[in-house]
N, C-alpha and C positions, 0 to 999 in steps of 0.2 A: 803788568808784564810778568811780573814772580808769578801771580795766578797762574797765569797761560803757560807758562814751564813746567809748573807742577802738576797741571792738568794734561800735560802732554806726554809727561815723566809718568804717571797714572795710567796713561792709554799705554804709552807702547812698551814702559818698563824699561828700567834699566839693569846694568851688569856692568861688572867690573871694566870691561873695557870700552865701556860709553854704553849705546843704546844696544838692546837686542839684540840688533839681527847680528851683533856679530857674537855674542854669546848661542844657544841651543837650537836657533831657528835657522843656521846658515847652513844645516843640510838639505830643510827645508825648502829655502830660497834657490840652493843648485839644483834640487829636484826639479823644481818648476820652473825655473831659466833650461835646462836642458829637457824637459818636455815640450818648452814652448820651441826647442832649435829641431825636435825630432816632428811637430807641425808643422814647423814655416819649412824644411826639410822637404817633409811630405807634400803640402802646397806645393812647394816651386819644382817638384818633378811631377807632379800631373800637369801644371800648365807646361810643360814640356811636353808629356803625354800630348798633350794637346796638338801642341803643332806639328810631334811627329806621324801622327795618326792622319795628317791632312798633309804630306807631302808628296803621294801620286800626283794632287791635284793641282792648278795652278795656285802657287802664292801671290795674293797682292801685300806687298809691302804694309800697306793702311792695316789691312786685316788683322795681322799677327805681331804689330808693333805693341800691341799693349799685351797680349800676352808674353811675348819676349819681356818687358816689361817688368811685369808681375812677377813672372819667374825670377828674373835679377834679384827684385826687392826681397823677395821671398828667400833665396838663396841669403842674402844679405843679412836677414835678419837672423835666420839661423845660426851662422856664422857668429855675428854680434852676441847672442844669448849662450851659444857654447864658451866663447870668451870671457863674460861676465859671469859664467856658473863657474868656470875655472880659476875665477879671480877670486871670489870667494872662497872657494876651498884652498886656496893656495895663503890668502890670509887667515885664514884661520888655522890651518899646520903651520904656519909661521910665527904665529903668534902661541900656539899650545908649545911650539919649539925654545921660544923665547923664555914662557912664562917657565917652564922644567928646568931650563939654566938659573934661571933665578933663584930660583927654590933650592937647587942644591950648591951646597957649599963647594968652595974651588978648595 
């Protein structure tokens, strides 16, 4: 069990305030949680594209229930990865906020 810690401690490295990612790589991590919210973004307004490009015509219900769909989930997940990119920059200025107080004398 110690092995597998230290070898784990080895792979992703540590920092003062536990693993990584919350030390130099959580700019990192919100660049690519907020890339992945400007694709899932992109996705779910072309599958909108989609069905508004096909509304001269008749709708059937079946047709465009899974791209309605898609677009939700898509919508959804952008949403979720702009939350999670902002959760992390918000811990980490809360925490450079924290560790500054500490450091200087009252």
């Amino acid at each position: 069990m110690g092995q597998q810690v230290a070898m784990v401690s080895k792979i992703v490295g540590k920092h003062k305030y536990g693993l990584c990612i919350w030390g130099d790589n959580v700019q990192k991590v919100t660049a690519i949680c907020y890339f992945f919210t400007l694709l899932f973004y992109g996705m779910g307004y072309f599958k909108t594209l989609v069905i508004r490009t096909t509304v001269p015509e008749h709708i059937t219900t079946y047709d465009y229930t899974i791209s309605i769909s898609m677009a939700t989930v898509y919508f959804v997940l952008a949403i979720l990865f702009a939350v999670i990119g902002s959760l992390f920059l918000y811990v980490k200025s809360n925490r450079e906020m924290t560790s500054d107080r500490r450091e200087k004398p009252s």
